[in-house]
N, C-alpha and C positions, 0 to 999 in steps of 0.2 A: 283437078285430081293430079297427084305429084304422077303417077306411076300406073296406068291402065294394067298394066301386066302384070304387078304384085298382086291387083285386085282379080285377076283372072287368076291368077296362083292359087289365094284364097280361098273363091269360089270352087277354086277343085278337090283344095287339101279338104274341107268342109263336107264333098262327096254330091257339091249341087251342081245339076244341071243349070244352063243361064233361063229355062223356064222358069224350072221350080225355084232357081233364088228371084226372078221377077216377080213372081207370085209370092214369097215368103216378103219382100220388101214392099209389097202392094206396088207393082208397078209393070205397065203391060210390054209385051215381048218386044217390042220395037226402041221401048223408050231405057230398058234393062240393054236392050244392046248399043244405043248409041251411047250410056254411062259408061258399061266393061268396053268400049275400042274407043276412047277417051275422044267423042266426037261432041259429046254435052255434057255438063254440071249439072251434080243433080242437087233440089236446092238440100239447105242446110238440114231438113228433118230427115229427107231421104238419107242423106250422108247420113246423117247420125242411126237412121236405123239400118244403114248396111254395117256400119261397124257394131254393133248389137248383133247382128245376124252373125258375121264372122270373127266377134268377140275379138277384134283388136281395136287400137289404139285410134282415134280418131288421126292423128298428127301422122300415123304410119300412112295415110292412104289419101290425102287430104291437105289442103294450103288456102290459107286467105289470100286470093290476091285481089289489089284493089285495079278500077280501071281506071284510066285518066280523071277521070270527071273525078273519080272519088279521093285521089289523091291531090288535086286541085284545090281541093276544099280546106 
């Protein structure tokens, strides 16, 4: 995640609590809150459906990065 705090921006201009968008995103209260305070990745479907949820850009909220191994290859 480029930016935990734009997506906590989001989250609010949007009018969601971090429940009710964990529940809107199918994803439970714990695991919604280690994504918004940028402590874990969530995978690429989840990504794709938070930005659906708060209709912006994947690229605004979002970065490929590769890890060792994978740029080794």
């Amino acid at each position: 995640m480029k930016n935990p705090t734009r997506l906590n921006e989001l989250i609010m201009i949007k009018g969601f609590y971090k429940t009710e968008f964990g529940k809107e995103i199918g994803m439970s209260g714990p695991m919604t809150t280690q994504i918004t305070n940028g402590d874990r990745s969530p995978s690429p479907r989840t990504a794709k459906r938070i930005c659906e949820v708060l209709e912006c850009e994947w690229s605004e909220l979002f970065e490929i990065v590769k890890t060792p191994q994978q740029a080794a290859k």
